[in-house]
C-alpha positions as CSV (number, residue, x, y, z in Angstrom):
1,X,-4.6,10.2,-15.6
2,X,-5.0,11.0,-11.9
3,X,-6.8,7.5,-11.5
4,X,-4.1,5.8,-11.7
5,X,-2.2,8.6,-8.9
6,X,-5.2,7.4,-6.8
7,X,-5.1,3.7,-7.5
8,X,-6.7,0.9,-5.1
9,X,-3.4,0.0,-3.6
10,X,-2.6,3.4,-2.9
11,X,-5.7,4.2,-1.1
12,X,-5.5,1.1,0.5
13,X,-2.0,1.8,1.6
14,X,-3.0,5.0,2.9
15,X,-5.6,3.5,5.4
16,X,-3.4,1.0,6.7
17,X,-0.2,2.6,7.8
18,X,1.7,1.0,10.5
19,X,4.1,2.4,13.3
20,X,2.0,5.2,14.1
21,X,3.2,7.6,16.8
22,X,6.1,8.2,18.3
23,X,8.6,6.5,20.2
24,X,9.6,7.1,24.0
25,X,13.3,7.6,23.4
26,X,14.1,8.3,19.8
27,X,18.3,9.0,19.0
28,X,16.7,11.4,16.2
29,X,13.4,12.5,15.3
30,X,12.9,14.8,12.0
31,X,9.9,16.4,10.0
32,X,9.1,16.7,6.6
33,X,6.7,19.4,5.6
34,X,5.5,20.4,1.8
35,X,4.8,23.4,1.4
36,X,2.6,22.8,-1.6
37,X,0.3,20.3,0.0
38,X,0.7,21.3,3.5
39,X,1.3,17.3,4.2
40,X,3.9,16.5,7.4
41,X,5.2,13.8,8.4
42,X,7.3,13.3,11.6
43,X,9.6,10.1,12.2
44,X,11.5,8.7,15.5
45,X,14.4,6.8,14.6
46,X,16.7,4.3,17.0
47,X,20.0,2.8,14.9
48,X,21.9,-0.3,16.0
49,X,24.8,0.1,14.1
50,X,24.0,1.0,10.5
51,X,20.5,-0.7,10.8
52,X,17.1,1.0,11.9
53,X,16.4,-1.0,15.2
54,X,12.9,1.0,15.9
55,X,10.9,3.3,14.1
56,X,7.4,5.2,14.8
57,X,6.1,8.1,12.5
58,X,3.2,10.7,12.7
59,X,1.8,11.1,9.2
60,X,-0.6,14.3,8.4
61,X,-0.1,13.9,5.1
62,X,-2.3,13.3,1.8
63,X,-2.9,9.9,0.1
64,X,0.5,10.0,-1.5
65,X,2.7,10.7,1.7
66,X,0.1,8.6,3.6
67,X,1.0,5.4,1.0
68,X,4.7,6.3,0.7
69,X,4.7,6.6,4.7
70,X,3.4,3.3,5.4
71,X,5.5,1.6,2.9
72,X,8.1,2.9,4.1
73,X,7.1,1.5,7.8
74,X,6.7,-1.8,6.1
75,X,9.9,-2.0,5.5
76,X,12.2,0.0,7.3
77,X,13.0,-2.4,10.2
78,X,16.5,-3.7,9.9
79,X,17.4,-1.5,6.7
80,X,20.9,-0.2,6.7
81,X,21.4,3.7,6.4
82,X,23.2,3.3,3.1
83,X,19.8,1.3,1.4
84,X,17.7,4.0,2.9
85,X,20.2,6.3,1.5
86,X,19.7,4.9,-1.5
87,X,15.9,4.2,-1.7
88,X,15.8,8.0,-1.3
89,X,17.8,8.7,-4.2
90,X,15.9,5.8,-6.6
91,X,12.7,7.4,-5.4
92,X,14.1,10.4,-6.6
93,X,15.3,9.8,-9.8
94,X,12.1,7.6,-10.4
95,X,10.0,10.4,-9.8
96,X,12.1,13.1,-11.7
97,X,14.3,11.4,-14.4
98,X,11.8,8.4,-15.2
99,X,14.0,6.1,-14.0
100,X,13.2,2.6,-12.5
101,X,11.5,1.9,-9.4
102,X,13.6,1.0,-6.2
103,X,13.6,-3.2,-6.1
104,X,14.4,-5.8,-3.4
105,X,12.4,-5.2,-0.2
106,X,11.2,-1.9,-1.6
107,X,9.7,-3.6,-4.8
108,X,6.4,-2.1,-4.0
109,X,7.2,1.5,-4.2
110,X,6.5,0.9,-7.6
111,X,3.3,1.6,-6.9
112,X,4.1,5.0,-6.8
113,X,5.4,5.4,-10.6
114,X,2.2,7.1,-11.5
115,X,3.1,10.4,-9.8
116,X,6.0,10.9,-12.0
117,X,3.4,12.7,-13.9
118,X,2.2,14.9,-11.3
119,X,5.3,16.7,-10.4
120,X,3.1,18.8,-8.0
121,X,2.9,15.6,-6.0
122,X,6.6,14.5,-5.7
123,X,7.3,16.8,-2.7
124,X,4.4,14.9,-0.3
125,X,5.6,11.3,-1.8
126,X,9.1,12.0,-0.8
127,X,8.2,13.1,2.8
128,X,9.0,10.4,4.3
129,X,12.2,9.3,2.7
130,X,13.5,12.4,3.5
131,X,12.9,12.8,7.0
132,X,14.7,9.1,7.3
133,X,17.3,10.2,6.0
134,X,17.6,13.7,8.1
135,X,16.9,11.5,11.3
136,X,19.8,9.1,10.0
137,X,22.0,12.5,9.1
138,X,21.2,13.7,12.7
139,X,22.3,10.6,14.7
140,X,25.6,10.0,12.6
141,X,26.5,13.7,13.5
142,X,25.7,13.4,17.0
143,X,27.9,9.6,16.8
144,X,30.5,11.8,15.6
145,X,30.5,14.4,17.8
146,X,30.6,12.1,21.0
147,X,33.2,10.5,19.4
148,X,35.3,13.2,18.7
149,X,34.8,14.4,22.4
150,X,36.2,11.1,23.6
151,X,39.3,11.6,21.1
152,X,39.8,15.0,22.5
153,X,39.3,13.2,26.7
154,X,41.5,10.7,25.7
155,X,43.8,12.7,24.0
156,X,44.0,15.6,27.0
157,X,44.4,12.8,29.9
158,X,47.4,11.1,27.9
């Protein structure tokens, strides 16, 4: 039933969504956009390492990418690339294959089992996971890139 899509906790998740705007020097900012919904959300990212370091999103988005945003802003601080890697894929597979919920930190997302039923919905609940993990896929390419330009400096002066 869509009551329990649009549950207390999501709507109270959707009011409250922290790390909102953008940051002044992001390594890699990324949107999300569904088409379906029209929802969009818009993260900055800054690594240290493998691990988120800062984070700041803009969420125009409905309730669902509005919950999923702010739990993922909850949580997100001092997360390696591989869990958020991996939260993505749970999310996924818990929205399409009925599978089980992500755990540990990201427990709560379980919140968001209901909308397994509502396929048309899955696309604005995964917004957010996947413009982490574009702004993570952008900032490894450019760390490889600079890398392999150093290789090449190092290489051509010696």
């Amino acid at each position: 039933m869509i009551n329990d899509v649009y549950n207390a906790r999501i709507l109270s998740l959707a009011a409250d969504i922290p790390r909102i705007g953008r940051l002044a020097a992001p390594q890699a900012s990324a949107k999300a956009h569904s088409r379906l919904c029209g929802s969009t959300v818009t993260v900055d990212l800054v690594l240290d390492g493998d691990r988120v370091a800062d984070f700041a999103h803009e969420v125009r988005a409905c309730a669902l990418g509005q919950a999923s945003s702010s739990l993922m802003a909850r949580h997100v601080i001092g997360a390696s690339t591989a869990e958020l890697r991996a939260v993505r894929e749970a999310m996924w597979k818990m929205l399409r294959d009925n599978g089980p919920h992500p755990d540990g930190r990201w427990d709560e997302l379980k919140v968001l089992e209901p909308v397994r039923d509502y396929k048309a919905r899955h696309a604005s609940t995964m917004l957010t996971f996947d413009a982490v993990v574009d702004a993570i896929n952008q900032i490894e390419a450019a760390r490889a890139a600079r890398d392999q330009r150093a290789d090449e400096a190092a290489s051509a002066t010696g």
